[in-house]
C-alpha positions, 0 to 999 in steps of 0.5 A: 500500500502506498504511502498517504500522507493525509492518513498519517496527519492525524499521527503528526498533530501536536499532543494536547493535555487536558487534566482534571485532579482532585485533591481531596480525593487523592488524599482521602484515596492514596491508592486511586488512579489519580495518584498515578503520574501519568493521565489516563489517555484519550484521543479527541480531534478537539481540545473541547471534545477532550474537556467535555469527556474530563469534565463528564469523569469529574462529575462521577470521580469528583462526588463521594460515592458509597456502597450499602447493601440492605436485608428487605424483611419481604420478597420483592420483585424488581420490574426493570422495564420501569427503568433504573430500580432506586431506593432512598435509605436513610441511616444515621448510624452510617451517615447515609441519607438519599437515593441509592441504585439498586445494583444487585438483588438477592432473593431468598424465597425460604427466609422470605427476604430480598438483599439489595445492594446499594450504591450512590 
């Protein structure tokens, strides 16, 4: 195949950085991907695309997020056609209060109880 130069331009373009860095969450998450030197990479025609997907990450990485997981006293059945499946759990013991995803359902016909696991 012969040489074409219009097809290696994009292998020639200057490299554009966009970060984003959390500082409270690299403190509280030593261990986490931003700790980590080096970015994660992406490849964007545009420096707004490559914004517009960091700031997209920020929002999820950027916001304290926990995972419960809770023993309903009853069976329930979860109808997914209805959409995402969520519950607000308030427990003040945990500090947790708000609306959680439903990302796992356990039931137990012969105890007659459902566990949920909850994450927001």
């Amino acid at each position: 195949m012969p040489f074409d130069p219009a097809l290696d331009a994009a292998g020639l373009r200057d490299q554009v950085v966009a970060t984003w860095s959390n500082t409270a969450i690299r403190s509280r998450y030593p261990s986490a991907r931003d700790a980590i030197a080096a970015p994660a990479e992406g490849f964007f025609d545009a420096i707004g695309d490559a914004q517009a997907v960091i700031d997209a990450r920020a929002s999820l990485l950027g916001v304290e997020r926990r995972r419960f997981v809770v023993v309903v006293q009853d069976v329930l059945w979860l109808d997914p056609s209805l959409g995402t499946p969520t519950v607000t759990l308030a427990d003040s013991e945990q500090a947790a209060g708000g609306t959680f995803i439903v990302t796992g359902v356990e039931v137990d016909l012969e105890a007659g109880t459902t566990s949920l696991e909850l994450f927001g």
